[in-house]
C-alpha positions as CSV (number, residue, x, y, z in Angstrom):
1,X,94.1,103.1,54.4
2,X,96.9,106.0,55.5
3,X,99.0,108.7,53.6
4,X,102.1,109.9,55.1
5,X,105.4,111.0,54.7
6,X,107.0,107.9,56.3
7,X,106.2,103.8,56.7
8,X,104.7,102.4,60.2
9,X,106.7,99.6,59.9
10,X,110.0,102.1,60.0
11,X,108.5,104.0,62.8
12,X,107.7,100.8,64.4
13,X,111.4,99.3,64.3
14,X,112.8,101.9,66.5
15,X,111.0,100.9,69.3
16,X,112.2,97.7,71.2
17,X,109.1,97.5,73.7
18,X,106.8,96.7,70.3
19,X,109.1,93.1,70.6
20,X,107.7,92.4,73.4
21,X,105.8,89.0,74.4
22,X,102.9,88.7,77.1
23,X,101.5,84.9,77.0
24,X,102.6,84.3,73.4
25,X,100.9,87.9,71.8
26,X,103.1,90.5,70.6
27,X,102.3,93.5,72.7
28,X,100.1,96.3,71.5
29,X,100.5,99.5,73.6
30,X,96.8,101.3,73.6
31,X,98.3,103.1,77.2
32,X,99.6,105.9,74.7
33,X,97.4,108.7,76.8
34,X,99.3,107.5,79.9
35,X,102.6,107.5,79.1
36,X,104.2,106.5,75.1
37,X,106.5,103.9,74.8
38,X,110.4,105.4,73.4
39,X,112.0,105.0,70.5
40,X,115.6,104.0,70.6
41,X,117.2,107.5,69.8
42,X,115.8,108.5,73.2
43,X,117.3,106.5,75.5
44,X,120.3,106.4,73.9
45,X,121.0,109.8,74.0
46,X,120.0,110.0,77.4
47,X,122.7,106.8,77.8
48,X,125.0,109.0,75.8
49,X,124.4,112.1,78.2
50,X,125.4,110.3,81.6
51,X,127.8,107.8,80.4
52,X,129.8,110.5,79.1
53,X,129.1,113.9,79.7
54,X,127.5,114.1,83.3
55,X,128.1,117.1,85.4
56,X,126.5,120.3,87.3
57,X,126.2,123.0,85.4
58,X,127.9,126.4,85.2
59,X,131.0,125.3,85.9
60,X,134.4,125.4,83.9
61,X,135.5,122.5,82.7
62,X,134.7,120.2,79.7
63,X,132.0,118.3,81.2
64,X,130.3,120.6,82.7
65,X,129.9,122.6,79.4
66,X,128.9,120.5,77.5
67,X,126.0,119.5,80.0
68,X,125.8,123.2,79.2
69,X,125.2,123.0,75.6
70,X,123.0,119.9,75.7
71,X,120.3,121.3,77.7
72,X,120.7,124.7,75.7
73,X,119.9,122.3,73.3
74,X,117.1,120.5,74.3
75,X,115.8,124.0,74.9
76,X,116.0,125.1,71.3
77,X,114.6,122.0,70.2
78,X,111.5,122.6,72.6
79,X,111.0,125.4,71.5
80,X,110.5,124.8,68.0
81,X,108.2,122.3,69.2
82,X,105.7,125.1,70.8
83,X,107.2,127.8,68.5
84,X,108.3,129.6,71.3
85,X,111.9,130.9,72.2
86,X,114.3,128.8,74.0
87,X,114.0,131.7,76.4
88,X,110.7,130.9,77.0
89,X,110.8,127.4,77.9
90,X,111.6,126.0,81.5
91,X,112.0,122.3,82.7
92,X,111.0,120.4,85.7
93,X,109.8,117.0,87.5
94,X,106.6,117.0,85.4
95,X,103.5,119.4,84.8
96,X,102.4,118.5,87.7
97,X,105.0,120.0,89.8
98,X,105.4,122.9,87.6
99,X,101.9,123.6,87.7
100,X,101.6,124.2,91.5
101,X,105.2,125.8,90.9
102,X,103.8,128.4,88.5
103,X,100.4,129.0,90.8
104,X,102.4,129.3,94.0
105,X,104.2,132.4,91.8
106,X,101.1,133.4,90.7
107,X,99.3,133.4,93.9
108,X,101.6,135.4,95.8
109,X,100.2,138.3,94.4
110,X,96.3,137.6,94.6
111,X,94.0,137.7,97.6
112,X,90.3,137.5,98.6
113,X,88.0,138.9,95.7
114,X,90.5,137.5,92.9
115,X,89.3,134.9,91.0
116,X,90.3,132.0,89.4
117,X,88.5,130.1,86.5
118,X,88.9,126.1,86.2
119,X,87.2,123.6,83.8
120,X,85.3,120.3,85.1
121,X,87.2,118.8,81.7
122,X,90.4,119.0,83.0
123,X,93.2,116.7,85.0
124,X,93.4,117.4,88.9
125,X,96.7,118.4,87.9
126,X,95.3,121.5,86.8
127,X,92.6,121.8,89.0
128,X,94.1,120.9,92.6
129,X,97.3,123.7,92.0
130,X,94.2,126.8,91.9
131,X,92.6,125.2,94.5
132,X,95.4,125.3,96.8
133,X,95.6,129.0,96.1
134,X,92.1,129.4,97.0
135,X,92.9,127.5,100.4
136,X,95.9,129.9,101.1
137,X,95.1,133.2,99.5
138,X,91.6,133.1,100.0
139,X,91.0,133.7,96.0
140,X,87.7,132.3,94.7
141,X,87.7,129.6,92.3
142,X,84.9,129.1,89.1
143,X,84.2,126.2,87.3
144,X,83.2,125.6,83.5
145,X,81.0,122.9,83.1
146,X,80.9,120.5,80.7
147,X,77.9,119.7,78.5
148,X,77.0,116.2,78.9
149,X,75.3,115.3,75.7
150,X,78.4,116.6,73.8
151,X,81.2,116.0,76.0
152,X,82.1,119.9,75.2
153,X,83.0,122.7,77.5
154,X,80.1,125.4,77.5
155,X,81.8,128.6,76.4
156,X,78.9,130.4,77.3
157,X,79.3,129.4,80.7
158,X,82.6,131.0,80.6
159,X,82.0,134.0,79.2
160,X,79.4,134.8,81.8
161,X,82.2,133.5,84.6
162,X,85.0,135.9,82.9
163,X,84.5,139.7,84.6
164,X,87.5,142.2,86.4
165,X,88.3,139.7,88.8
166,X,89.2,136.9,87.0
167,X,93.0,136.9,86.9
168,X,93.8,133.8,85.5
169,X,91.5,130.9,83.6
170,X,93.2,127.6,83.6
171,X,91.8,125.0,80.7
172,X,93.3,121.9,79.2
173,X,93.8,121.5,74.7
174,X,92.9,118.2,75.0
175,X,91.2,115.8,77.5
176,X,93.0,113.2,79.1
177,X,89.6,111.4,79.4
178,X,87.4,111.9,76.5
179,X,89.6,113.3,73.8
180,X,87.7,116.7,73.4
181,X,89.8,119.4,72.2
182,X,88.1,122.8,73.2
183,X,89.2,125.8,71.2
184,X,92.1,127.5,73.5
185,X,93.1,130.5,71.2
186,X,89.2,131.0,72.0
187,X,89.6,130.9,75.2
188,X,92.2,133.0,75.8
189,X,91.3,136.0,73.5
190,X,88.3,135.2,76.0
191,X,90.2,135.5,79.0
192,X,92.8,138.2,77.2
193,X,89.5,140.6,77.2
194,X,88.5,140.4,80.4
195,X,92.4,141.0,81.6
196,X,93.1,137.9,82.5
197,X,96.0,135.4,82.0
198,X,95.6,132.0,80.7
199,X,97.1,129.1,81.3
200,X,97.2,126.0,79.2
201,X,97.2,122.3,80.2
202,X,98.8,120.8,76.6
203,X,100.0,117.3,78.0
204,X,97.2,115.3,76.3
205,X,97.5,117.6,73.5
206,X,100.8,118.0,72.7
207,X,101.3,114.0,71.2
208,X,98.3,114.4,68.8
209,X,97.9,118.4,67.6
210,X,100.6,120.8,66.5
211,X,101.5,123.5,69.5
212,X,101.8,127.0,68.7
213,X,101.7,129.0,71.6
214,X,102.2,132.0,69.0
215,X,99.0,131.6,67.4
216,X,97.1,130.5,71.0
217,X,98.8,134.0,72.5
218,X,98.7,131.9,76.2
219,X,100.4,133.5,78.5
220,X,101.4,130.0,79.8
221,X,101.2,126.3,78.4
222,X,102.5,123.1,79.9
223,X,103.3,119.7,78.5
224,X,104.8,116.4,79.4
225,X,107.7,114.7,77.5
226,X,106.6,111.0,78.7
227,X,103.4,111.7,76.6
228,X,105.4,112.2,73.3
229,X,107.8,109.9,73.0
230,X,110.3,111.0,75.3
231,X,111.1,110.8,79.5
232,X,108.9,111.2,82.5
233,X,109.8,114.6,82.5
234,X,107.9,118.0,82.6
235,X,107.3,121.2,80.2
236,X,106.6,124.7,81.2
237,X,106.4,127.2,78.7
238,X,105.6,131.0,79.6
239,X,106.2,134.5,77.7
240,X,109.3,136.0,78.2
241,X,107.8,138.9,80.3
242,X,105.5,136.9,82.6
243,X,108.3,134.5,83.7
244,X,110.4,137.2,84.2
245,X,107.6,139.3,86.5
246,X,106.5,135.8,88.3
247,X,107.4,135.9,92.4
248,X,108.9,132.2,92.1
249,X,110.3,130.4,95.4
250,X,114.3,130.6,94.5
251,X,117.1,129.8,95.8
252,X,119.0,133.4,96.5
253,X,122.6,132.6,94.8
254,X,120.2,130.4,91.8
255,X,120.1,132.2,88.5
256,X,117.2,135.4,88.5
257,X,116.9,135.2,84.3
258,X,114.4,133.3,82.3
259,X,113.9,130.4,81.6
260,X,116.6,128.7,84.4
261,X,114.7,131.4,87.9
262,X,111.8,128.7,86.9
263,X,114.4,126.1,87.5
264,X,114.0,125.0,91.2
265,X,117.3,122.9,92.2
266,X,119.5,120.4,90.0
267,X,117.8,119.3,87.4
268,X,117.0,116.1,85.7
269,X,119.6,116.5,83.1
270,X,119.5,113.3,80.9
271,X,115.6,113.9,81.4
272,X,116.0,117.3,79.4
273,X,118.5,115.6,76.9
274,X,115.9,112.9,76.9
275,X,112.9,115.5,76.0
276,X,115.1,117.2,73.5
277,X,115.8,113.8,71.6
278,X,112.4,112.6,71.5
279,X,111.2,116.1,69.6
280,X,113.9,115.3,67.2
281,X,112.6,112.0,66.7
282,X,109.2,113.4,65.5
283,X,110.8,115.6,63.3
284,X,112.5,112.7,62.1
285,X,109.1,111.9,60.8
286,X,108.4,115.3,58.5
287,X,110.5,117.4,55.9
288,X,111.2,120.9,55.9
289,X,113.6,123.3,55.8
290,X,114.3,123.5,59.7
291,X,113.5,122.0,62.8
292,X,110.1,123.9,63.4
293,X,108.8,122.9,59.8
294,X,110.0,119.0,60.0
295,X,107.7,119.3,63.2
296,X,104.7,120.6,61.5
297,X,105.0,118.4,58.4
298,X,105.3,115.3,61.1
299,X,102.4,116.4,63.3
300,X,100.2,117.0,60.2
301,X,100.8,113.3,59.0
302,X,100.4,111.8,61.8
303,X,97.1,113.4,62.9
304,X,95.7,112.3,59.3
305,X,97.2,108.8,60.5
306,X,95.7,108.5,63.4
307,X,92.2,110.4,62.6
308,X,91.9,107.5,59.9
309,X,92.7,104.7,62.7
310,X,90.2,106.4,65.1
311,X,87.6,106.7,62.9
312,X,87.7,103.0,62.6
313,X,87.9,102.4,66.4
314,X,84.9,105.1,67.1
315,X,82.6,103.2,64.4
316,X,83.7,99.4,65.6
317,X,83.1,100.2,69.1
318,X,79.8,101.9,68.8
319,X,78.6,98.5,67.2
320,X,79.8,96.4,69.5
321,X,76.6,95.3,71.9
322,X,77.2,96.5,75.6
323,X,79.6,99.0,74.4
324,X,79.3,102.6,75.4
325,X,81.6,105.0,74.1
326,X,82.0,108.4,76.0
327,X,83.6,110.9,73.9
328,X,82.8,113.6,71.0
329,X,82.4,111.6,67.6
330,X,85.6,111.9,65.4
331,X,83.9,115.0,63.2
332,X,84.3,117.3,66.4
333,X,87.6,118.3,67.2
334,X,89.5,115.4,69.8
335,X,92.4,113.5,70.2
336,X,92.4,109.9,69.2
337,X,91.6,108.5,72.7
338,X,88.6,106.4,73.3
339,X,87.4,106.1,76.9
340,X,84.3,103.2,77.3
341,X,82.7,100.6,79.2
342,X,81.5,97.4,78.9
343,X,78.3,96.1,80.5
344,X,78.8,93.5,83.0
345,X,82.3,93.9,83.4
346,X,84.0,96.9,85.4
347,X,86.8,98.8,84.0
348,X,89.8,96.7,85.5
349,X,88.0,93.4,84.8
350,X,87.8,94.2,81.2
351,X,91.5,95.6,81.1
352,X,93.1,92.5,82.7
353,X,91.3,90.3,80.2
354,X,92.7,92.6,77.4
355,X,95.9,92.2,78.7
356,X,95.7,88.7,78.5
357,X,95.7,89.1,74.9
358,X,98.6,90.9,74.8
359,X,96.0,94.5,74.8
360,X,97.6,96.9,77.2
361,X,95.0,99.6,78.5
362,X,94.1,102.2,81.2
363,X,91.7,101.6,83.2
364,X,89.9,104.2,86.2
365,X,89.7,108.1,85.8
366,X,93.1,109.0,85.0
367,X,93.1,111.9,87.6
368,X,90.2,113.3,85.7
369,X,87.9,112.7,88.6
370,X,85.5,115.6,88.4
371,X,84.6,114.6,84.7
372,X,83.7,111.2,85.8
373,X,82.5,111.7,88.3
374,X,79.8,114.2,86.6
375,X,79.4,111.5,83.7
376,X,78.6,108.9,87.0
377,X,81.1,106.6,86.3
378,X,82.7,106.9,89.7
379,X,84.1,104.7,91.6
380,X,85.2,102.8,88.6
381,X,85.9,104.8,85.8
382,X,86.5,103.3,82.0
383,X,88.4,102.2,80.0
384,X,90.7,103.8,78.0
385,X,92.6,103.6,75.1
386,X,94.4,105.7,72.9
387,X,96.2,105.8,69.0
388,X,99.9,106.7,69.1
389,X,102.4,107.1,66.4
390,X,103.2,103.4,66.6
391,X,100.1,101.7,66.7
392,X,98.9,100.0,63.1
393,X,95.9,98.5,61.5
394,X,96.9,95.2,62.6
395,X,96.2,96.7,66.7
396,X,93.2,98.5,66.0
397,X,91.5,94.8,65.2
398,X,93.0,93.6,67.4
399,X,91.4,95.4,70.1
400,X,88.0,95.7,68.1
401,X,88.1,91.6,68.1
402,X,89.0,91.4,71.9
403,X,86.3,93.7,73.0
404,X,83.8,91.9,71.3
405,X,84.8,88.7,73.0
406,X,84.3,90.2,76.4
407,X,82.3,88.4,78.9
């Protein structure tokens, strides 16, 4: 069924969590989209890091430096994941926090008749940041909408929204919710023309498509390590330039250079060690000449991987009566995350039963409220289930079977 440069079942050994038992059924994690499981090179080089190398930073003595070089590290290795400079790349609680970090910065400088473009796609976490600015600066927010009968964002729409004012359009590469994958680089030679910045929300992205922040030209992308195999830990990427220019809340005697002025306190060290190591597992997965090509040769094998598992989930579900699947089919472009409900049951019923089998999934709206809500699956939500680099053939009928069997 799949062609890649490396076996599931090796993939599959280095994670301990896939040995786990829930009422006599191996586990199968389908909560990918939420949060991946790790592979054991993570957490033990995040063991490594504070068992024998924690310190503070900046400081001279062994310890110290070498907390030094790890996170320089991690940096590099970041950085070949976005193809970005290690310059370029800053770290923090999650994208969450950076987010509202970055538009605090950002919003400093804007006032009443700036505006600020949002999608109805995205994660609050990329919505609620610019609407705090519009609370406090008195900045005007825009929305994209959403076409319902594709599950796409209307570029149109955004054009028309894009004139002198716009200073900043905010859009997600992937949705959290339905998969869809709207063309960024798009977007931002878009927003580029109308002399605006653009910020990208990559988190859902990041696990399932190949990041190059070169080719996109954003001015600033975001990403979360707990999505790709790595700690609950956050991303912030941003050019050179524009992190250097932002006006960030700083500590006075804190470093002014980029990436570390970004940097807000001590940080979560063996989180960035953590981060570092789990990019190194998925080059671990490719071949190439350097880090940045073992990524790319990785990413390309596994999205053929899991575009051939998807398909097979997409077609399954759609025949299964009571099934509705909300989502772009798998010849548009989307991550392989399927969001659906079940007639008769609500989202948390169904999930609780699946977990009885041993079927973790997400249930609700995954802080992508505005898109369910405008698909009127509010209060509830769906259910939601999503193709990582460890799930096999074995999982995906698995799942197919247990859905069918829902009463």
């Amino acid at each position: 069924m799949t062609t890649s440069v490396f076996h599931i079942d090796e993939i599959r050994a280095e994670f301990p969590a896939l040995k786990r038992l829930h009422l006599g059924h191996y586990v199968a994690y389908f909560d990918g989209p939420g949060g991946t499981q790790v592979p054991r090179q993570v957490a033990d080089a995040m063991s490594d890091y504070l068992l024998h190398h924690n310190a503070n930073t900046h400081w001279a003595y062994p310890t110290s430096e070498e907390t030094d070089a790890a996170i320089a590290e991690a940096r590099t290795a970041l950085a070949a994941l976005l193809n970005a400079a290690p310059n370029e790349v800053a770290f923090g609680a999650n994208m969450t926090t950076l987010t509202f970090h970055l538009a605090r910065a950002l919003g400093r400088g804007w006032g009443p008749g700036d505006e600020v473009i949002i999608t109805e796609l995205d994660h609050h976490a990329n919505q609620a940041p610019w609407r705090a600015i519009e609370r406090e600066r008195g900045i005007t927010v825009r929305v994209v909408p959403i076409n319902l009968d594709t599950y796409e964002l209307d570029l149109d729409a955004l054009r028309k929204l894009l004139t002198p004012r716009t200073k900043l359009l905010a859009l997600s590469a992937g949705s959290n919710a339905l998969g869809t994958m709207p063309d960024v680089a798009q977007a931002t030679r878009l927003a580029h023309a109308a002399g605006a910045l653009c910020f990208v929300d990559a988190v859902h992205y990041t696990p399932h498509g190949l990041v190059d922040v070169r080719a996109i030209d954003c001015d600033f992308l975001a990403c979360s390590a707990y999505k790709y195999y790595g700690p609950h830990i956050g991303v912030l990427y941003g050019k050179a330039e524009r992190l250097a220019a932002l006006d960030v809340p700083k500590l006075q005697p804190a470093p002014d250079t980029v990436p570390e002025r970004l940097e807000t306190g001590t940080q979560n060290h063996e989180g960035i060690v953590g981060a570092g190591a789990a990019v190194r597992f998925l080059a671990s997965l490719g071949g190439g000449s350097d880090l940045r090509a073992r990524i790319v040769s990785a990413m390309t094998a596994l999205q053929t991987r899991e575009r051939e598992l998807f398909a097979r989930l997409w077609d399954a579900m759609g025949a299964i009566p009571g099934v509705t699947r909300h989502g772009p089919p798998p010849s548009r472009p989307r991550t392989p995350t399927l969001s659906f409900t079940v007639r008769g049951l609500t989202p948390e019923n169904a999930a609780r039963a699946l977990a009885k089998q041993g079927l973790f999934v997400s249930h609700g709206d995954y802080y992508a409220s505005t898109v369910v809500e405008r698909l009127g699956l509010q209060p509830d939500g769906m259910i939601r289930v999503g193709c990582s680099c460890y799930t096999d053939e074995s999982e995906i009928e698995r799942l197919i079977a247990a859905v069918a069997a829902l009463k």
